[in-house]
C-alpha positions as CSV (number, residue, x, y, z in Angstrom):
1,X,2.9,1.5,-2.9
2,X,-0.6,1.1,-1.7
3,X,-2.7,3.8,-1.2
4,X,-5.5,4.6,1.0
5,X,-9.1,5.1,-0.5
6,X,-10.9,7.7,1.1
7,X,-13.5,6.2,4.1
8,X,-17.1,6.1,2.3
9,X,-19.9,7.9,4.0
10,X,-22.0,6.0,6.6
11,X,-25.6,6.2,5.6
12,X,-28.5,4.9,7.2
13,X,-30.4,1.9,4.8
14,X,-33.6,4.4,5.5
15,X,-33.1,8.5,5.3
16,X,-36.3,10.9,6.3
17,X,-36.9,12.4,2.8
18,X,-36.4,16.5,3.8
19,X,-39.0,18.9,3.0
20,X,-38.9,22.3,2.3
21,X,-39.2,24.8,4.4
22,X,-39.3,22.2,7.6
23,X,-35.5,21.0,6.4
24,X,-34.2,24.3,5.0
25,X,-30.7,24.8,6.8
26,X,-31.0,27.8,9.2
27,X,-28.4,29.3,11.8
28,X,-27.7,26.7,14.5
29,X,-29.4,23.9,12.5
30,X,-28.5,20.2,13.2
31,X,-29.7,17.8,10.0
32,X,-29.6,14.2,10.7
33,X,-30.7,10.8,8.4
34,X,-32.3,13.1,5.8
35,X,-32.4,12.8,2.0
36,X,-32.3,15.8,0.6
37,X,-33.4,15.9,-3.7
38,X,-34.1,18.0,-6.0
39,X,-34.7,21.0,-3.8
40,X,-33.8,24.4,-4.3
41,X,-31.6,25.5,-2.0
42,X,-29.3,28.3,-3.7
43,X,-28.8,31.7,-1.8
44,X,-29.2,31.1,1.6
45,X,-26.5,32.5,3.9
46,X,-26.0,30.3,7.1
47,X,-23.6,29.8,10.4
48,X,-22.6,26.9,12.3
49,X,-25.3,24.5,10.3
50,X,-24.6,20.5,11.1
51,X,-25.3,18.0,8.4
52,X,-24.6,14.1,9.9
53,X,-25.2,10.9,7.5
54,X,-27.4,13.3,5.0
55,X,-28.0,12.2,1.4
56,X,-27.7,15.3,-1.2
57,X,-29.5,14.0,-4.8
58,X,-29.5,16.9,-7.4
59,X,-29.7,19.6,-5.3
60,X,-29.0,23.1,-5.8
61,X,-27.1,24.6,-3.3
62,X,-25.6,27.2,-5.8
63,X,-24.4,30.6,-4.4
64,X,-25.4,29.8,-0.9
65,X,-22.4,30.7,1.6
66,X,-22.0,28.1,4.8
67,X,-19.8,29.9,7.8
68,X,-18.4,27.4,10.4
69,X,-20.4,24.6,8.9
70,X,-20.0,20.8,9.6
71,X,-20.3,17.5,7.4
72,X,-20.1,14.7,8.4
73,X,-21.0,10.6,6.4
74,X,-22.9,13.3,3.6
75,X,-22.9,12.2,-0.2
76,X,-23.7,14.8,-3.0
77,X,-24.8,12.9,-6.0
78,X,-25.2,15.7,-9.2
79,X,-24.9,18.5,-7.3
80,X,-25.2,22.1,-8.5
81,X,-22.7,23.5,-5.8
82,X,-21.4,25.9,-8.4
83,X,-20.1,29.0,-6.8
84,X,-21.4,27.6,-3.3
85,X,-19.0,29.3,-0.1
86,X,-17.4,27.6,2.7
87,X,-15.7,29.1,5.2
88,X,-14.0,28.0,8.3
89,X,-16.0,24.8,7.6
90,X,-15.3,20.9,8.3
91,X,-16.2,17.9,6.2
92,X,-15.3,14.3,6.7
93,X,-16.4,10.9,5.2
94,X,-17.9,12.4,2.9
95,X,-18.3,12.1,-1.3
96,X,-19.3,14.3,-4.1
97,X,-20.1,12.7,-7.4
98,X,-21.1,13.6,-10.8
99,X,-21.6,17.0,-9.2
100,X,-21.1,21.5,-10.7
101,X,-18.5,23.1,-8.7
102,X,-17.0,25.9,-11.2
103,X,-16.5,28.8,-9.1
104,X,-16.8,27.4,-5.5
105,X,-15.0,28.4,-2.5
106,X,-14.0,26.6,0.1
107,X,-11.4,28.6,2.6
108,X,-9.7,28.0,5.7
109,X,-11.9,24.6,5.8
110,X,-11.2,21.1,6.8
111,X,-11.3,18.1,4.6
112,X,-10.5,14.2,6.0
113,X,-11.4,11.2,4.1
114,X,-13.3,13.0,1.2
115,X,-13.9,12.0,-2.7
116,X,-14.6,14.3,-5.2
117,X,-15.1,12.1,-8.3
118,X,-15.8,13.3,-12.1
119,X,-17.0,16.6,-10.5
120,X,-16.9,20.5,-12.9
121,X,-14.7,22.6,-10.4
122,X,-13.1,24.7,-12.7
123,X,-11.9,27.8,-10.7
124,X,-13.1,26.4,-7.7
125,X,-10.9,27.9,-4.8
126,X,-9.7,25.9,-1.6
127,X,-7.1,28.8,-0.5
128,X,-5.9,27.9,3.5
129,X,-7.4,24.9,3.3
130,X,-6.5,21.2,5.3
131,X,-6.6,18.0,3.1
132,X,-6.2,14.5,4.8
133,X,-6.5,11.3,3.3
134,X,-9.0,13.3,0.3
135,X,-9.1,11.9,-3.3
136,X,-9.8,14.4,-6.5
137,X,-10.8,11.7,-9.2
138,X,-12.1,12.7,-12.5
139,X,-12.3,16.2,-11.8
140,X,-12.1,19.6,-14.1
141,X,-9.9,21.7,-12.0
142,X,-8.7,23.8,-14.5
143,X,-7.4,27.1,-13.0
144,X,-8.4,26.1,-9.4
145,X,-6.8,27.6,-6.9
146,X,-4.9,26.1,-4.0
147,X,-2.8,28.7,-2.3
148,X,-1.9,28.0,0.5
149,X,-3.3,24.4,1.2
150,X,-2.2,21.5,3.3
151,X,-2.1,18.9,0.3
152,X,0.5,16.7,1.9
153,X,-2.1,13.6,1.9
154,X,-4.4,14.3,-1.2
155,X,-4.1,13.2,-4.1
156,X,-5.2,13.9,-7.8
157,X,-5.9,11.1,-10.2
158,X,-6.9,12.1,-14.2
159,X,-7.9,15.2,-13.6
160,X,-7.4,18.4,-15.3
161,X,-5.3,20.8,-13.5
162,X,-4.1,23.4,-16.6
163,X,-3.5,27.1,-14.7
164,X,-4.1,25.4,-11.2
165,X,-2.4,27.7,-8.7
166,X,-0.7,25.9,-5.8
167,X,1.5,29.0,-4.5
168,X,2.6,28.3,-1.1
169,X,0.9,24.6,-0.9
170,X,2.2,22.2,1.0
171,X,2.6,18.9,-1.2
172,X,5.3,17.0,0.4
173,X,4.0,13.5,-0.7
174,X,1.0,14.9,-2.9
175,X,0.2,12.2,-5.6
176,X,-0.4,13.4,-8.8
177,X,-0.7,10.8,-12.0
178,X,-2.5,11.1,-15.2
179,X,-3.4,15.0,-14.8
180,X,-2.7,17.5,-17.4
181,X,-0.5,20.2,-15.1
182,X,0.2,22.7,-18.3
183,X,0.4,26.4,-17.0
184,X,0.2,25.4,-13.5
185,X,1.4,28.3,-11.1
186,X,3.6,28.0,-8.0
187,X,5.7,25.2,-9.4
188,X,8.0,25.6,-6.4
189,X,5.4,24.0,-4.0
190,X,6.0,20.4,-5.8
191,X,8.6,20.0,-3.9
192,X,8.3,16.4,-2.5
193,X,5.0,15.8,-4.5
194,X,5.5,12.0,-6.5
195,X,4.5,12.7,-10.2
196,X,4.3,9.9,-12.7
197,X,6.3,10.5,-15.3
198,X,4.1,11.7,-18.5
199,X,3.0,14.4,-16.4
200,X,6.5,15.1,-15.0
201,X,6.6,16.3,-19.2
202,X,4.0,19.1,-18.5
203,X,5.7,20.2,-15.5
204,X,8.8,21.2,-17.4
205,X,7.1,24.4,-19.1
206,X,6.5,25.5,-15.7
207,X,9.2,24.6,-14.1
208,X,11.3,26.6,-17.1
209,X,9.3,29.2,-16.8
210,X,10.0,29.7,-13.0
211,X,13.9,29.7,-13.4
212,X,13.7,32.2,-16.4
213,X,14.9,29.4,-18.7
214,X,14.2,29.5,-22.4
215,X,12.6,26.6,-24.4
216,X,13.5,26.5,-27.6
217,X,12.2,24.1,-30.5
């Protein structure tokens, strides 16, 4: 079966280069045709910020919490979004690449047409969360959590998924192939999920564990 790649961001051949503090996302804040770098944008805390066919090159938005937020044709290129907070946010056509995001949040947010490819999210959390058409490729997401997502059109492709919690997910027709799934939690939720069949093998621990069963060597 074919599957659908993810729609790329649509970015300008010429982005404004942002400057700091003129480009600093603030309450309110619209940011259009800008490429962001190597700024230092950790910390902040900000509501209903708008971010349309931005450009995000090793910048640190690390710690800083976004409420309501919107994002929309953005790429993050090496990214430190480590422990970065979402909430009640939207993000479409958009890609994150090469980029730290162990310990982010993301709840109750939005995601349609995104790519997250070779990124750290180790106990990244995307609790409540809507994915359509989005692509995790590459990715440490070792002990993530995913309670309570809409994962019926995502897929996960080599990543690393050990202790992932996916507790009340939906994943009717989730694709998961090549990803190590040992110690993953809320194996009930796979139900209708298409799993290739090495990592079918990984699911059995969990799967034992769930219906009390002993596996003995």
């Amino acid at each position: 079966m074919r599957v659908k790649e993810p729609v790329a961001p649509k970015l300008p051949s010429t982005l404004t280069r942002a400057v700091y503090p003129d480009d600093e996302p603030a309450d309110d804040g619209a940011h259009l045709s800008l490429h962001y770098g190597p700024l230092d944008l950790s910390g902040l805390d900000v509501e209903s910020v708008e971010f349309e066919r931005c450009r995000f090159d090793e910048t640190r938005l690390a710690g800083t919490t976004l409420r309501r937020a919107g994002l929309a044709d953005v790429m993050f290129k090496d990214c430190d979004l480590a422990n970065l907070r979402m909430f009640d946010s939207r993000m479409f056509n958009t890609a994150i690449t090469g980029s730290r995001l162990t310990g982010l949040i993301m709840t109750d947010c939005g995601f349609r047409d995104v790519l997250f490819d070779e990124c750290r999210a180790d106990l990244a959390s995307f609790r409540f969360s809507r994915f359509k058409n989005v692509v995790f490729r590459g990715c440490n997401l070792s002990e993530a959590n995913f309670q309570g997502a809409d994962l019926k059109s995502a897929r996960f492709e080599d990543c690393k998924l050990t202790g992932a919690q996916f507790s009340g997910a939906q994943m009717q027709g989730t694709r998961l192939s090549n990803c190590d799934l040992y110690g993953v939690n809320g194996i009930q939720s796979f139900e209708g999920a298409i799993v290739n069949t090495p990592d079918a093998h990984a699911l059995l621990y969990a799967l034992a564990s769930a219906m009390n069963i002993t596996i003995e060597p």
